[in-house]
ROBADO-774431 format. One line per field, with one value per atom (N, C-alpha, C, O, CB): y negated, z, x; residue number from 1; atom name. Coordinates in steps of 0.05 Angstrom, whole numbers, plus 5000, padded with zeros to 4 digits. Glycine has a CB too. Layout:
<recs>
yy [Y;...]
zz [Z;...]
xx [X;...]
k [NUM;...]
a [CA;...]
</recs>
This chain:
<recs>
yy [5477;5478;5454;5433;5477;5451;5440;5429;5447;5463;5415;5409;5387;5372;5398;5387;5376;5347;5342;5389;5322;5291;5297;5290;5272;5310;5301;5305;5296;5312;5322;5325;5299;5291;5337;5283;5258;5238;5222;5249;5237;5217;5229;5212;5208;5254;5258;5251;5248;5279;5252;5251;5216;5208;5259;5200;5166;5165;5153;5148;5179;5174;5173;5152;5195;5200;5209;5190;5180;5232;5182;5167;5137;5128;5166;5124;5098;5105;5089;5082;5120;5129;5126;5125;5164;5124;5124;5096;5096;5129;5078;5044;5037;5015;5034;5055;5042;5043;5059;5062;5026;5026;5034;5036;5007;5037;5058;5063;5051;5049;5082;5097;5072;5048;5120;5091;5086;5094;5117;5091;5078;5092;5104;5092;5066;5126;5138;5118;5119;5150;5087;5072;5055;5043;5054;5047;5033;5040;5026;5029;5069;5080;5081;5074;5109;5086;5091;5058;5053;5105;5039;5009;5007;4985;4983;5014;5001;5022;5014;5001;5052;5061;5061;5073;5069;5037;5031;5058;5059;5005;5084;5111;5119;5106;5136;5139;5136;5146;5165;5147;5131;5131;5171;5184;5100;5182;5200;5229;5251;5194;5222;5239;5234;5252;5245;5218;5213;5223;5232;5184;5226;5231;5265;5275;5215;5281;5304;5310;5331;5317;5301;5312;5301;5317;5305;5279;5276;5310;5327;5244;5306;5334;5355;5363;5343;5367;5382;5382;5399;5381;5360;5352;5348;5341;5330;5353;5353;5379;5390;5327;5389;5428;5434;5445;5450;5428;5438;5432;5445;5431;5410;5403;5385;5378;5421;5370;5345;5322;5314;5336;5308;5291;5295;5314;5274;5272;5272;5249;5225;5267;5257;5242;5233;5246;5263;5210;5195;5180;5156;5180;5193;5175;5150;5146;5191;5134;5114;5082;5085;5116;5061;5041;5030;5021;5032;5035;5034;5066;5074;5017;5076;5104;5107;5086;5118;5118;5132;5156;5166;5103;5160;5177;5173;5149;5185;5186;5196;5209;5219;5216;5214;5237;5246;5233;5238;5274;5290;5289;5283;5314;5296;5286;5272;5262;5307;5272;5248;5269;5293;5244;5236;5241;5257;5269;5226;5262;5278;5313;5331;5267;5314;5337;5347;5371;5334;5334;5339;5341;5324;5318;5363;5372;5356;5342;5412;5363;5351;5382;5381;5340;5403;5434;5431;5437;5458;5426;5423;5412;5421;5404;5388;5371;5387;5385;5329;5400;5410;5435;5435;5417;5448;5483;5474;5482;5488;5451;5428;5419;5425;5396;5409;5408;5433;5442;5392;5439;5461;5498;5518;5452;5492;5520;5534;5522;5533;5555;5570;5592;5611;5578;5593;5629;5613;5589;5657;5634;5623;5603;5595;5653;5598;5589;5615;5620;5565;5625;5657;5682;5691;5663;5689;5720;5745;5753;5712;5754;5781;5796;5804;5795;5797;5822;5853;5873;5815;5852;5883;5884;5908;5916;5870;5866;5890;5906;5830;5896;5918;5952;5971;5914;5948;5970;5975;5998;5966;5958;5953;5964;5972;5913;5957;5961;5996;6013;5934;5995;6024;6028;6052;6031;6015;6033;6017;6002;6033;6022;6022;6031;6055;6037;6020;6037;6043;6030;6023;6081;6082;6072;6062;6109;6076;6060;6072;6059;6067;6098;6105;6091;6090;6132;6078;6074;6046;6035;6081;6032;6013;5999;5978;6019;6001;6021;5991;5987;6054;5975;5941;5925;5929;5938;5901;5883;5879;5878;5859;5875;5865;5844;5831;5862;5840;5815;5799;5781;5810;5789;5769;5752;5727;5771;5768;5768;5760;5742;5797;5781;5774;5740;5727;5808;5728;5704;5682;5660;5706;5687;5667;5670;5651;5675;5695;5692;5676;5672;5723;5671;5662;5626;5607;5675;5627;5599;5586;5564;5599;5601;5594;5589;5570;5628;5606;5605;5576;5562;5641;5572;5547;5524;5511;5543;5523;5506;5483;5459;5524;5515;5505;5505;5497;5513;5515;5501;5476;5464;5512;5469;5441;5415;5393;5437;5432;5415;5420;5412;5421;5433;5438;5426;5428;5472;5409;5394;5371;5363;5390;5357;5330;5323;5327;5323;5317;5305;5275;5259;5302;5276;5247;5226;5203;5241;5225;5210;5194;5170;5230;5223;5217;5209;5207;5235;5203;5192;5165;5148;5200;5157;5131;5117;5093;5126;5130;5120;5115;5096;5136;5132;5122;5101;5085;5137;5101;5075;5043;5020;5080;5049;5020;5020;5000;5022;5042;5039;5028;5013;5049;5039;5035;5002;4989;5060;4996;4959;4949;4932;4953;4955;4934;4937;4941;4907;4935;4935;4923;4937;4918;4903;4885;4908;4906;4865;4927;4946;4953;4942;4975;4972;4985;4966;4961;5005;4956;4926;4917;4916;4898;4912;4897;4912;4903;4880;4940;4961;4962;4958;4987;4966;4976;4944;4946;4989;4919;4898;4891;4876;4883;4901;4901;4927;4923;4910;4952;4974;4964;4970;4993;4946;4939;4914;4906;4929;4900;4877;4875;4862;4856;4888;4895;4869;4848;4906;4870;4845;4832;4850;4847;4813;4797;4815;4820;4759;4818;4825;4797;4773;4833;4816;4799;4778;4775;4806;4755;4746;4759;4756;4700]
zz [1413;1409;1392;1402;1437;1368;1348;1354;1358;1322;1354;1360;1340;1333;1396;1330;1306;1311;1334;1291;1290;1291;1315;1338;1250;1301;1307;1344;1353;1285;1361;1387;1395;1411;1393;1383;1400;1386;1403;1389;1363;1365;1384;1400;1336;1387;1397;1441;1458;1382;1435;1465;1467;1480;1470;1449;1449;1457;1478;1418;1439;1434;1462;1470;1417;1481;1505;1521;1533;1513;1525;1538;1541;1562;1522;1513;1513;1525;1539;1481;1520;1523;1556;1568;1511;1562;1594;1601;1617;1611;1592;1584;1574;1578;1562;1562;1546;1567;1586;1515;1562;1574;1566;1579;1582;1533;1519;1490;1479;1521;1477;1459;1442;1438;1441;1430;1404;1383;1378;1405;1366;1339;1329;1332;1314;1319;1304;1297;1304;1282;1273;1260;1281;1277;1228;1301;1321;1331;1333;1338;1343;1352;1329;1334;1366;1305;1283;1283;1283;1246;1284;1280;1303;1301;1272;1327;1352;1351;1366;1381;1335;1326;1309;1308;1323;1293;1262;1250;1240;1261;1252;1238;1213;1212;1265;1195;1182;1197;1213;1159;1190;1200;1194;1214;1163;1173;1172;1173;1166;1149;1185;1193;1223;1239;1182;1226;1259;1265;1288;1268;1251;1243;1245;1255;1214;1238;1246;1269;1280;1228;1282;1307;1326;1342;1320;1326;1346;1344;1361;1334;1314;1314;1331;1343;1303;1327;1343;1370;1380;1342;1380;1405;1413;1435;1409;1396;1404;1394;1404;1390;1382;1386;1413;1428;1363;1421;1447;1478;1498;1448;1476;1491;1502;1521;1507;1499;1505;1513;1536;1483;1482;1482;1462;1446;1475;1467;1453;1433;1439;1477;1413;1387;1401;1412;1355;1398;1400;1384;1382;1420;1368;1344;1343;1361;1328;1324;1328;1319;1316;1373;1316;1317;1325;1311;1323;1370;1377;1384;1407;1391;1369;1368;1370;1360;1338;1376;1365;1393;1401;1367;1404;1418;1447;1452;1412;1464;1498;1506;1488;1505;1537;1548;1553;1551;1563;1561;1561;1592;1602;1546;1608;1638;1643;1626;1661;1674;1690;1675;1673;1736;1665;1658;1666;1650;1661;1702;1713;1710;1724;1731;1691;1685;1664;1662;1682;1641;1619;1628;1642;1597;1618;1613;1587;1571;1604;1589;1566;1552;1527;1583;1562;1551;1547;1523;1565;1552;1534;1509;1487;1549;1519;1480;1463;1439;1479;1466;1460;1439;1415;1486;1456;1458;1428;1405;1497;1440;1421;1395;1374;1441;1391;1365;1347;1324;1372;1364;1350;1356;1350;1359;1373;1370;1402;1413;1341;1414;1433;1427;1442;1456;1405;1408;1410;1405;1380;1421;1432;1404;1383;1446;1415;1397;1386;1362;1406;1404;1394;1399;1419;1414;1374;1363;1350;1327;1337;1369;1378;1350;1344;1415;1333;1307;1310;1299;1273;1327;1346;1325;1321;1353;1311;1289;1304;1289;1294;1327;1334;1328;1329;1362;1319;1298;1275;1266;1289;1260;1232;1230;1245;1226;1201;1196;1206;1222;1215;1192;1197;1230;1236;1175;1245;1266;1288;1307;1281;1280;1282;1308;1309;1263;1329;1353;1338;1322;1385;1354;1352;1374;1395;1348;1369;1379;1409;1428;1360;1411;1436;1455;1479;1438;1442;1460;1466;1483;1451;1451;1453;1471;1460;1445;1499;1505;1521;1528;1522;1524;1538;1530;1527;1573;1526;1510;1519;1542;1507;1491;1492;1509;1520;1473;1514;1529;1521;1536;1542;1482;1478;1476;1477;1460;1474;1475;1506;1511;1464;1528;1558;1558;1578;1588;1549;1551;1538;1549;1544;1511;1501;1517;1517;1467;1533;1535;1572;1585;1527;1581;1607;1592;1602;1627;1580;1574;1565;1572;1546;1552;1537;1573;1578;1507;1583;1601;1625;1638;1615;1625;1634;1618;1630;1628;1595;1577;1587;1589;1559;1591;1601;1619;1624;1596;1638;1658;1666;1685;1675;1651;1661;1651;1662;1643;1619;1602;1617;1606;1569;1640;1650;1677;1690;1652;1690;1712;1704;1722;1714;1681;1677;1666;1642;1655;1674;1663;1646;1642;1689;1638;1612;1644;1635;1578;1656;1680;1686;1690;1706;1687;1694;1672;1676;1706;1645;1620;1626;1624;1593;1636;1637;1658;1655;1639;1679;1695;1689;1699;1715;1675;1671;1656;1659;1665;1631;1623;1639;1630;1609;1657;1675;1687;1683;1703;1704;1703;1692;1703;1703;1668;1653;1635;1628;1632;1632;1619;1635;1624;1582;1661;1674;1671;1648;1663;1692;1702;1680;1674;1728;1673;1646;1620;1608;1641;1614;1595;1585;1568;1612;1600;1601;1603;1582;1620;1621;1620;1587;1577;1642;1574;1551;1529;1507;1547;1536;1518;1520;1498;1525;1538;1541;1529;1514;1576;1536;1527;1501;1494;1536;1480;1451;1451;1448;1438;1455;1450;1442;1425;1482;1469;1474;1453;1449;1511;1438;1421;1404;1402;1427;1379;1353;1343;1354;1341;1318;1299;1294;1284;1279;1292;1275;1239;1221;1271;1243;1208;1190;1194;1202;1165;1139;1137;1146;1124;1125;1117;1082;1072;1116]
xx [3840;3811;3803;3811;3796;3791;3787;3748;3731;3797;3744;3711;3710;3729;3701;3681;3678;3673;3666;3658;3676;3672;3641;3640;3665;3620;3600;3589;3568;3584;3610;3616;3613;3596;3642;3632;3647;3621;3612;3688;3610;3592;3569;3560;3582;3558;3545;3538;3521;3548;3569;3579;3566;3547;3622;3582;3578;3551;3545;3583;3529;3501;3492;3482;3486;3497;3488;3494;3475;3497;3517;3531;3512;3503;3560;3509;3498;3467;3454;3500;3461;3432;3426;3405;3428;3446;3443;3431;3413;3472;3437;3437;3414;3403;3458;3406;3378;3352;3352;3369;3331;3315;3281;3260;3322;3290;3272;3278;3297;3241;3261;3276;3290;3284;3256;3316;3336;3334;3341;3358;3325;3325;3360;3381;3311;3356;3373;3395;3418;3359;3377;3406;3409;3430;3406;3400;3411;3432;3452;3396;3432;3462;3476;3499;3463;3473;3497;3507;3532;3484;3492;3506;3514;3525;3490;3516;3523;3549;3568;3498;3555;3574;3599;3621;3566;3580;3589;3602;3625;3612;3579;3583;3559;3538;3582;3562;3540;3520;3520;3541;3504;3464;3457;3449;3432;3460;3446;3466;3458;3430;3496;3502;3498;3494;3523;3500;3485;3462;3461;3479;3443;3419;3422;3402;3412;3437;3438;3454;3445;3445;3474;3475;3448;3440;3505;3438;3415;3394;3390;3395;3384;3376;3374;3355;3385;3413;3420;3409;3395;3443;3418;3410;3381;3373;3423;3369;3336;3334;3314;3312;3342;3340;3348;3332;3364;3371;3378;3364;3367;3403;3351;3331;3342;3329;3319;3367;3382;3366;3361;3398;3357;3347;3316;3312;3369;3298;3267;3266;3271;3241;3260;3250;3223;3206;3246;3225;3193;3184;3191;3189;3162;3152;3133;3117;3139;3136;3112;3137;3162;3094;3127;3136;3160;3178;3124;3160;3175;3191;3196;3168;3195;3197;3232;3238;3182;3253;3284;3282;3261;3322;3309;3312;3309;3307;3332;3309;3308;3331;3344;3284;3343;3344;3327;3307;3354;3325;3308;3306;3284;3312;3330;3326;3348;3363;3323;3349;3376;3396;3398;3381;3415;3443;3459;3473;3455;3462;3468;3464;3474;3461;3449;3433;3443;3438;3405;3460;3465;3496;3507;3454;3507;3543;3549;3536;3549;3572;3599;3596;3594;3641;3596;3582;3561;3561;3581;3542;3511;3513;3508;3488;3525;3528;3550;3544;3547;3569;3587;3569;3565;3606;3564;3543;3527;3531;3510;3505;3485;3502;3490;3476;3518;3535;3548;3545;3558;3559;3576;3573;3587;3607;3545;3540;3549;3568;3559;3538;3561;3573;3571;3552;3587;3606;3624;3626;3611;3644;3667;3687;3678;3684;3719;3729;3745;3748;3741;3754;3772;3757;3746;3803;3759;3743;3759;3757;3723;3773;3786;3772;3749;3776;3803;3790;3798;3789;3802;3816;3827;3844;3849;3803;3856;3890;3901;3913;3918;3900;3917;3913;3928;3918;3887;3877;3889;3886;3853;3903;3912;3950;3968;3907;3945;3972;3987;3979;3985;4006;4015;4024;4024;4043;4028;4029;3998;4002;4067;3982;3957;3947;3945;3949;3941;3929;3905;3893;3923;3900;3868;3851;3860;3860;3828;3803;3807;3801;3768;3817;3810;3828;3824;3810;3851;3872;3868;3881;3900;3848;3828;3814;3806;3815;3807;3789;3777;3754;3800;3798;3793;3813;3837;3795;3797;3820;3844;3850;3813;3866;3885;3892;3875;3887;3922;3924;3926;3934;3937;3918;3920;3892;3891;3934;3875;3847;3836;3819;3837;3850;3842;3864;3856;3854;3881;3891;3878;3876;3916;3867;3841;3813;3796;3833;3807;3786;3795;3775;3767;3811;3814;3812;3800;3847;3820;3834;3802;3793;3866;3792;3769;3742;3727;3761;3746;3726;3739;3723;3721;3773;3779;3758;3741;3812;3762;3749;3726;3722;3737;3713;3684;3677;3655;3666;3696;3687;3692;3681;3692;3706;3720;3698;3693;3755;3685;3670;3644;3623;3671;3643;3612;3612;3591;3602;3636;3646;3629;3614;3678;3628;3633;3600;3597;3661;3585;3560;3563;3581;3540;3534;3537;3536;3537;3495;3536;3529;3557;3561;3518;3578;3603;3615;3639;3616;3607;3619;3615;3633;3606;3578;3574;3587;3592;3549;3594;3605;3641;3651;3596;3654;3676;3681;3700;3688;3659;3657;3651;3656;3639;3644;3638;3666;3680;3610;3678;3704;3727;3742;3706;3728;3750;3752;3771;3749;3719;3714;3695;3681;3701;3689;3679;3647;3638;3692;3630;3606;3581;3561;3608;3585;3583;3578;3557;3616;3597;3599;3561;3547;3620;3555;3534;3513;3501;3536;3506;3490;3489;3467;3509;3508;3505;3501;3494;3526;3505;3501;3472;3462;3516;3456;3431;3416;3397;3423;3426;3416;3415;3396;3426;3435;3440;3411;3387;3480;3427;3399;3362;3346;3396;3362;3330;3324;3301;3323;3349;3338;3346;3367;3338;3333;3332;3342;3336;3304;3359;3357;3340;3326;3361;3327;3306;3301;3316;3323;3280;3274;3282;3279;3233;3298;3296;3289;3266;3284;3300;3265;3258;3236;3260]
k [1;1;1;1;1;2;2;2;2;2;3;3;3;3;3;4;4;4;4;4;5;5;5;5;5;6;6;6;6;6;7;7;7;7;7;8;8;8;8;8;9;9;9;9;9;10;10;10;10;10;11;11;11;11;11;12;12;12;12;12;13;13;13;13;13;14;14;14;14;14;15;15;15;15;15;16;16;16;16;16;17;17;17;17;17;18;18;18;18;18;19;19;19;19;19;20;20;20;20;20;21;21;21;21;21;22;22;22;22;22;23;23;23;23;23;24;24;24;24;24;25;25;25;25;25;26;26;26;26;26;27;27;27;27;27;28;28;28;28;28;29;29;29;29;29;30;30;30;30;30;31;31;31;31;31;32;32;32;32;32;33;33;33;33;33;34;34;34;34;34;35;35;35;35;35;36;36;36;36;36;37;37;37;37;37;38;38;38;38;38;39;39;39;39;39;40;40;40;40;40;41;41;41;41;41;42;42;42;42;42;43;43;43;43;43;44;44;44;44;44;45;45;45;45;45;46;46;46;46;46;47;47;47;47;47;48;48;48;48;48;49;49;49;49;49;50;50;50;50;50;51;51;51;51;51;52;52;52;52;52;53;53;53;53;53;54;54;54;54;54;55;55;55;55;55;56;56;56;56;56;57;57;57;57;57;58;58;58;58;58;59;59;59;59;59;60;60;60;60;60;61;61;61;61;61;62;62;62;62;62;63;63;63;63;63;64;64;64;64;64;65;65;65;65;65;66;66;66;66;66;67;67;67;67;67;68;68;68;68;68;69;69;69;69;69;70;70;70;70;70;71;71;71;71;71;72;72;72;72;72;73;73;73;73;73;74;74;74;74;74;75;75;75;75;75;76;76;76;76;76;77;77;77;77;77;78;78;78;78;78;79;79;79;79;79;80;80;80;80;80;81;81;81;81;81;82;82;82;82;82;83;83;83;83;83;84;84;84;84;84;85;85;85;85;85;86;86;86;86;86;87;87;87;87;87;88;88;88;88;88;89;89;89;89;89;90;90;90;90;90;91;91;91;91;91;92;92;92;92;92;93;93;93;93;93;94;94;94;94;94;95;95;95;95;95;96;96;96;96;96;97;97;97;97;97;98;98;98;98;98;99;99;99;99;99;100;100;100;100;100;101;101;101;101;101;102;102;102;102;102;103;103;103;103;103;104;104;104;104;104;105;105;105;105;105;106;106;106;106;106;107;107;107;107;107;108;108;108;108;108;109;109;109;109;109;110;110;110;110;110;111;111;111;111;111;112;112;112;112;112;113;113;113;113;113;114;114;114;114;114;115;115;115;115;115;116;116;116;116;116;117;117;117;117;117;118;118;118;118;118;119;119;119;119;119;120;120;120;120;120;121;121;121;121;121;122;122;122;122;122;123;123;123;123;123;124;124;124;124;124;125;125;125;125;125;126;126;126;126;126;127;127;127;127;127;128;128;128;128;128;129;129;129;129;129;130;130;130;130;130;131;131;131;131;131;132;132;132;132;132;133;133;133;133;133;134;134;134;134;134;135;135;135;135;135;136;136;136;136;136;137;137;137;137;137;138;138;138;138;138;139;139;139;139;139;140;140;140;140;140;141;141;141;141;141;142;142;142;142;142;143;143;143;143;143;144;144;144;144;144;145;145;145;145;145;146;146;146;146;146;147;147;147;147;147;148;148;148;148;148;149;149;149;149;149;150;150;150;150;150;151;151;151;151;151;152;152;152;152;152;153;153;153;153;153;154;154;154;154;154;155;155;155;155;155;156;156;156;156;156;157;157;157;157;157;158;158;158;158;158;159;159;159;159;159;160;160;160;160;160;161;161;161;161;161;162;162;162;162;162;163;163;163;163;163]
a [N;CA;C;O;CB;N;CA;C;O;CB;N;CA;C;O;CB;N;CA;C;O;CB;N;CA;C;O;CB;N;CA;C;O;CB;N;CA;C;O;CB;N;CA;C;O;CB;N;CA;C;O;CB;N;CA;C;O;CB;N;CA;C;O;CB;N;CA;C;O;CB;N;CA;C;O;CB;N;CA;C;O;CB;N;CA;C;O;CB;N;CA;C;O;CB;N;CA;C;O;CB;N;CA;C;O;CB;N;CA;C;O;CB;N;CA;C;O;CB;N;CA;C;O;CB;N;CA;C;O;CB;N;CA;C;O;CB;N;CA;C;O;CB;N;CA;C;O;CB;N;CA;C;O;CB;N;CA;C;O;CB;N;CA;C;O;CB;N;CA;C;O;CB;N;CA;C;O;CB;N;CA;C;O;CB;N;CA;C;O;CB;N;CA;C;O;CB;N;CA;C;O;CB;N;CA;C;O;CB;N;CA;C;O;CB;N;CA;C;O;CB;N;CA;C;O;CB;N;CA;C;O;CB;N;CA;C;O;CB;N;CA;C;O;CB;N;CA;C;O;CB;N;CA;C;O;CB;N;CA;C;O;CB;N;CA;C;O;CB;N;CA;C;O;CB;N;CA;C;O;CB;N;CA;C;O;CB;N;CA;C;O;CB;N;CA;C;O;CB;N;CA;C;O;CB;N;CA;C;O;CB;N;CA;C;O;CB;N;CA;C;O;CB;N;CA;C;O;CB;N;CA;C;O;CB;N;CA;C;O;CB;N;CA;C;O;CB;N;CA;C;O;CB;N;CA;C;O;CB;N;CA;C;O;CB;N;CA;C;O;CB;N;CA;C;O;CB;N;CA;C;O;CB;N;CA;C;O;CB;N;CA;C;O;CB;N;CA;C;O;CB;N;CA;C;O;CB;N;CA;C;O;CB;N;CA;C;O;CB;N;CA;C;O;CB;N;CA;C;O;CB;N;CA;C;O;CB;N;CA;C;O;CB;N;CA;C;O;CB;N;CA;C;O;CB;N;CA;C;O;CB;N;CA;C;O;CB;N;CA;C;O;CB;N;CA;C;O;CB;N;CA;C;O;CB;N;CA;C;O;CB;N;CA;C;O;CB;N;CA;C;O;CB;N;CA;C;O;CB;N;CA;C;O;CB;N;CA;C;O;CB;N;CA;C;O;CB;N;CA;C;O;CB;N;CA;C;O;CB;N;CA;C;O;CB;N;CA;C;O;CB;N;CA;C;O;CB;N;CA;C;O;CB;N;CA;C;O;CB;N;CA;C;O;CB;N;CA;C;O;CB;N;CA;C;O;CB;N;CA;C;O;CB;N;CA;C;O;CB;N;CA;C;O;CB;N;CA;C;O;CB;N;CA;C;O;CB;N;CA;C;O;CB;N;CA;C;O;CB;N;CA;C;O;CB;N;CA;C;O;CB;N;CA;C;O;CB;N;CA;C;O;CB;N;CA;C;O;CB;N;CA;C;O;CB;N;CA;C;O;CB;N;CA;C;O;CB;N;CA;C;O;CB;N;CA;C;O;CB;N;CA;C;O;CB;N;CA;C;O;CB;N;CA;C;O;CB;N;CA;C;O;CB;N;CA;C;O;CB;N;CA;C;O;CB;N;CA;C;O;CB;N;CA;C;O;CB;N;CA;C;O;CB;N;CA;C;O;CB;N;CA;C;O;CB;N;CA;C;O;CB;N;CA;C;O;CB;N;CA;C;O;CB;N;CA;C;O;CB;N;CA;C;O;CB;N;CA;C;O;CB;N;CA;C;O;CB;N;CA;C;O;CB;N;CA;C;O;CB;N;CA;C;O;CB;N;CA;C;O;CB;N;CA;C;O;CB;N;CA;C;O;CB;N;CA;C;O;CB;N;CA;C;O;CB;N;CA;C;O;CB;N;CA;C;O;CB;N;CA;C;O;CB;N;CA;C;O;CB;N;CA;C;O;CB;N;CA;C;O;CB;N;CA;C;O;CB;N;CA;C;O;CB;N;CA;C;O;CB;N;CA;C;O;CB;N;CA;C;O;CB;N;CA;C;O;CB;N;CA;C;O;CB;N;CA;C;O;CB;N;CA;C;O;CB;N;CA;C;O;CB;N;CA;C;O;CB;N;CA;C;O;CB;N;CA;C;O;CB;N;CA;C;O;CB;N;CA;C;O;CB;N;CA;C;O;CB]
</recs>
């Protein structure tokens, strides 16, 4: 199963978002990413099509969850990036070629098709186990309590402007 770059930034985004204590602008997560700003800038999108997360405009304006972390799948952002049709799309090849089944003999899928489509529904379920909650949380796990704390602390205090 092949899932695109913008999954995994998208996943990061959700993830830190948990940390913050009000909205993120867009290049804030791309620098706290060090990814580009405006391809970042379209998976958030995505993710505010899907009802993930909220654009909030104004001054102090970037992104939201939309609800508790716990609420959001590793399949929602997934679905939200890259779409939901499946990954394997049964062309009935077994129609083809000279010895060709016909349609009637057709009649329910192949077993190679009933073996992607088991494996595929493993998938998600597994990716529908795991909330952004349990991302943030493995993160405190895996580097320590400190992690997220300092994440949400960088989030809330912008650089100093220019001079």
């Amino acid at each position: 199963m092949k899932l695109s770059g913008g999954v995994e930034w998208a996943l990061h985004c959700c993830t830190v978002l948990t940390a913050a204590t009000d909205p993120v602008p867009a290049a804030r997560l791309a620098e706290l990413h060090d990814v580009s700003a405006s391809y970042l800038a379209k998976q958030l999108q995505a993710l505010s099509r899907a009802g993930l997360v909220d654009s909030v405009q104004g001054k102090a304006g970037g992104y939201v969850l939309t609800r508790a972390a716990d609420r959001i799948t590793v399949l929602d952002v997934v679905q939200a990036v890259d779409g939901p049709q499946p990954a394997f799309t049964c062309t009935e090849i077994r129609q083809r070629g000279p010895l060709a089944a016909p349609p009637e003999a057709c009649s329910r899928p192949c077993a190679i098709s009933r073996a992607m489509a088991t494996a595929e529904a493993a998938w998600r379920d597994a990716l529908r186990a795991i909330s952004i909650a349990d991302l943030a949380a493995s993160v405190t796990g895996d580097y320590g309590p400190a992690t997220m704390t300092g994440i949400g602390t960088w989030l809330s205090h912008p650089p100093p402007a220019a001079p």
